[in-house]
C-alpha positions as CSV (number, residue, x, y, z in Angstrom):
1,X,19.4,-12.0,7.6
2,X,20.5,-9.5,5.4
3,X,20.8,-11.6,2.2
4,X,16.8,-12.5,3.2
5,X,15.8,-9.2,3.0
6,X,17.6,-8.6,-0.2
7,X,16.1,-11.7,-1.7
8,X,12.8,-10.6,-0.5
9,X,13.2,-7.4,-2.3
10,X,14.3,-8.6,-5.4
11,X,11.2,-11.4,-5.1
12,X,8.5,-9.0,-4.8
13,X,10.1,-6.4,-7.3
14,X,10.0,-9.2,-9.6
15,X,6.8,-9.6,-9.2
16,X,5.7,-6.3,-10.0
17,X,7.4,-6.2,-13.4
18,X,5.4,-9.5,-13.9
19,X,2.3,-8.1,-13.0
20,X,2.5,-5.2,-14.7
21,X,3.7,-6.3,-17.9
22,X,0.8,-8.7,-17.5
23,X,-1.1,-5.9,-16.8
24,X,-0.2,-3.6,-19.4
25,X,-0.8,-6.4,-22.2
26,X,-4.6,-6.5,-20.6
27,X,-3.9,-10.4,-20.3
28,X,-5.5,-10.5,-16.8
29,X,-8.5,-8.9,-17.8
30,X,-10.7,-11.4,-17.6
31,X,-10.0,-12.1,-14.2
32,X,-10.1,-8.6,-13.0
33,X,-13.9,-8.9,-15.3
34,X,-14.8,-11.5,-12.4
35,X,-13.1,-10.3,-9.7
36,X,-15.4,-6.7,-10.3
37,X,-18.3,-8.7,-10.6
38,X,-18.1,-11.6,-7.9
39,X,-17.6,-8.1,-5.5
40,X,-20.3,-6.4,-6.2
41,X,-22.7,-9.2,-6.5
42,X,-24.1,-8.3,-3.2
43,X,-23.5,-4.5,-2.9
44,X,-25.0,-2.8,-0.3
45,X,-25.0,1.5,1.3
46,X,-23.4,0.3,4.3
47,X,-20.6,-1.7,2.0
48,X,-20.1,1.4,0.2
49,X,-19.9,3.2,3.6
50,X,-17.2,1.1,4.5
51,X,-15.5,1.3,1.5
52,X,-15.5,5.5,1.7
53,X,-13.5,5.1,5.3
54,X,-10.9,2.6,3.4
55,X,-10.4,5.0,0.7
56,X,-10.2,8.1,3.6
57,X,-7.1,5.7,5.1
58,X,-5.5,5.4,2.0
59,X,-5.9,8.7,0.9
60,X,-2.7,11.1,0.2
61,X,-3.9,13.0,2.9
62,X,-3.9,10.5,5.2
63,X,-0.8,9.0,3.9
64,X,1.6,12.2,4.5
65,X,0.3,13.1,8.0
66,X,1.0,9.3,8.8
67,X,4.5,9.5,6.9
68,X,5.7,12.6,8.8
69,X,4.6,10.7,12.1
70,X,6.6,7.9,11.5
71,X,9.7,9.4,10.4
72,X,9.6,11.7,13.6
73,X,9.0,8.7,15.1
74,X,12.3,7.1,13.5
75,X,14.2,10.2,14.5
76,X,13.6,10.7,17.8
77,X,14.2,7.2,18.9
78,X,17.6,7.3,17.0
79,X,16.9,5.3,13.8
80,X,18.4,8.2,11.5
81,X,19.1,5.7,8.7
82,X,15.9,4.2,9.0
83,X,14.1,7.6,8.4
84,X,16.0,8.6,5.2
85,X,15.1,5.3,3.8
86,X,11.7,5.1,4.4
87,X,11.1,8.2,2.9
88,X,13.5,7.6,0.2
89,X,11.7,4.4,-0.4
90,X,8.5,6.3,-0.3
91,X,9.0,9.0,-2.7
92,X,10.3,6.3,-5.4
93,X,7.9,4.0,-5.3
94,X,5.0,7.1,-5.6
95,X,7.5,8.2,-8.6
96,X,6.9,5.0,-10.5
97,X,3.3,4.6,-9.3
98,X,3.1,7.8,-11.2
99,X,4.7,6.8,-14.2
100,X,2.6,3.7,-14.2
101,X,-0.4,5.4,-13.9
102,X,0.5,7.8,-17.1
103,X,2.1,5.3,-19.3
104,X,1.3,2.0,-18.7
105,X,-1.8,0.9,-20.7
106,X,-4.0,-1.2,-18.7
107,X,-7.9,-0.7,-19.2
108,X,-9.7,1.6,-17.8
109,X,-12.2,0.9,-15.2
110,X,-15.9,1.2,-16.8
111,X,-17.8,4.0,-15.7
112,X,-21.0,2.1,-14.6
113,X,-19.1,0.2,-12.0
114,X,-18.3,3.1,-9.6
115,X,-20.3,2.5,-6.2
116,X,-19.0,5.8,-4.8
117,X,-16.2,8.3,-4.8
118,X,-14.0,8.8,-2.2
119,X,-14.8,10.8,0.9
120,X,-14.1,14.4,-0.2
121,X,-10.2,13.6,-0.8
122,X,-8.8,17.2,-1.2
123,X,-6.3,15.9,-3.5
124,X,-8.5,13.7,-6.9
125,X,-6.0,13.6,-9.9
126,X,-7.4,11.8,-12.7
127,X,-5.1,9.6,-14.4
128,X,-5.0,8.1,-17.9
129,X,-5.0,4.5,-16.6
130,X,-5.8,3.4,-13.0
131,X,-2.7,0.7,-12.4
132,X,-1.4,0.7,-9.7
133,X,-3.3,1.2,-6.7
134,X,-1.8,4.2,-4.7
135,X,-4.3,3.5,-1.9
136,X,-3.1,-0.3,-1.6
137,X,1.0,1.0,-2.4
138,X,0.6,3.4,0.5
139,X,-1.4,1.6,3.1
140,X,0.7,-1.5,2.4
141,X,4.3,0.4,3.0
142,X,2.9,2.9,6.0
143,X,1.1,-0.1,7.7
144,X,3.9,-2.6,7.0
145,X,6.2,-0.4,8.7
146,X,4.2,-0.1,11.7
147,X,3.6,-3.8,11.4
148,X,7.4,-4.2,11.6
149,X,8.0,-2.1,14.5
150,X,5.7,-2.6,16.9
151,X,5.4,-6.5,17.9
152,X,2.1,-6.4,19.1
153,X,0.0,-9.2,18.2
154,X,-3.2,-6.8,18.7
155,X,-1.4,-4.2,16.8
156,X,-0.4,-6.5,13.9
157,X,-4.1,-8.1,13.6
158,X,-5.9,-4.5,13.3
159,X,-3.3,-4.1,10.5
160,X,-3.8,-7.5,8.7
161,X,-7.5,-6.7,8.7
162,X,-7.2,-3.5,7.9
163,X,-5.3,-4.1,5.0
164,X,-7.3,-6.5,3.5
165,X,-9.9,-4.6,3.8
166,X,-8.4,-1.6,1.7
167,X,-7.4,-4.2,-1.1
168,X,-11.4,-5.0,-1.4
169,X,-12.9,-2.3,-1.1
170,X,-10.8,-0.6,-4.2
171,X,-12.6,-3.4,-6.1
172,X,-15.6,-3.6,-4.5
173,X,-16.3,0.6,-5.1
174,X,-15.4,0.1,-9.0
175,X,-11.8,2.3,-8.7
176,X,-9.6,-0.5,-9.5
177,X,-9.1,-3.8,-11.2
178,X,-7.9,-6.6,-8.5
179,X,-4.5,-6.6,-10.7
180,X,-4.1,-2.9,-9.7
181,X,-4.7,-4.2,-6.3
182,X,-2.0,-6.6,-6.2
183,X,0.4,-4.5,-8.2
184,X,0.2,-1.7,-5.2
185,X,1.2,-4.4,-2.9
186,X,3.7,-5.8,-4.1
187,X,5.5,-2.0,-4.9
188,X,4.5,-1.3,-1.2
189,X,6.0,-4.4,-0.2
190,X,9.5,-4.1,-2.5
191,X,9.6,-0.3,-1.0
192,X,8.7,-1.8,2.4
193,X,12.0,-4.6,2.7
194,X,13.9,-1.9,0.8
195,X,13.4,0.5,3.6
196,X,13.9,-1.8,6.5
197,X,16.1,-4.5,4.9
198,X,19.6,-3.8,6.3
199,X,21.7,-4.2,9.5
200,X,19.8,-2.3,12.1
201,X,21.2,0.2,13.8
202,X,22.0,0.2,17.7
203,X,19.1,1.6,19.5
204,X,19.4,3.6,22.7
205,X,19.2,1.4,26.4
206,X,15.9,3.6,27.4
207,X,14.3,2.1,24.2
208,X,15.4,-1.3,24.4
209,X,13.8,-1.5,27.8
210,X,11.1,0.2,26.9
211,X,9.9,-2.1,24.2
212,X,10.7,-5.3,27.1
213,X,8.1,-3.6,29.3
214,X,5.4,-2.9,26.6
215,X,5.8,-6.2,24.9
């Protein structure tokens, strides 16, 4: 199991560098050209408003307050190793989302495509080029871990949806090109298996029965 999630890591890490060469050399912009345009062929006020509570979730507002919930969350039900990686995991793959965004040369999104901003974010950095997505890079690692965690098939639906929603509404609301998009996930997901991706620890006997009740 372990070699899979190692595998897994290397796979979408791979990926990335793909991408984002890719990216960088602007030889996927014609498809992000369509992907912008097939989006907002049939853009709508209430699409946009539905776009703004997306980029709320994603935000790095939202992000921390749901990072500091889920490492307390590791903590108290004993998954010390668990903690330091996620937030290990976290603070690197921001780190090189940063980078990215200050060095990497993919085009910038045009002006005239913007539906909206985001819903007064108190932190709005502008960066020299918009790849990757922070928005999709943070919901995918945050929501994948809770996706992880909790088997709930409820649970892991709202998540799916939710997810997929935050990966089309960047496009839709003209902040990012669908390449962005898919480089964020795949750095959330690389982050994500890194984080979770080893022998798990024992757990306490309150939790293990907890879990068998609320399953």
């Amino acid at each position: 199991m372990k070699n899979n999630y190692k595998l897994a890591f290397y796979l979408f890490f791979v990926c990335f560098a793909l991408v984002s060469a890719a990216a960088g050399a602007r030889w996927l912009h014609g498809f992000d050209l369509w992907a912008l345009h097939t989006s907002q062929s049939r853009a709508s006020e209430n699409l946009d408003r539905i776009g703004g509570v997306f980029s709320t979730i994603g935000g790095v507002e939202v992000s921390a307050v749901a990072l500091l919930a889920l490492l307390v969350a590791l903590l108290f039900t004993g998954r010390t190793v668990a903690a330091v990686r996620t937030l290990v995991a976290f603070v690197a793959a921001s780190l090189l989302e940063l980078a990215m965004k200050l060095w990497l040369p993919q085009a910038p999104m045009p002006e005239e495509s913007g539906r909206t901003t985001d819903f007064s974010p108190l932190v709005n950095i502008d960066y020299p080029y918009p790849y990757p997505s922070g928005h999709v890079l943070r919901s995918v690692f945050l929501l994948g871990a809770v996706f992880l965690l909790w088997k709930n098939r409820g649970v892991r639906t709202l998540i799916a949806v939710t997810l997929a929603g935050m990966a089309l509404s960047r496009v839709y609301l003209g902040v990012h090109w669908a390449s962005d998009v898919v480089g964020g996930a795949l750095l959330g997901l690389a982050a994500l298996v890194w984080a979770f991706g080893y022998r798990k620890e024992g757990e306490p006997a309150w939790l293990r029965a907890a879990r068998k009740r609320w399953r």
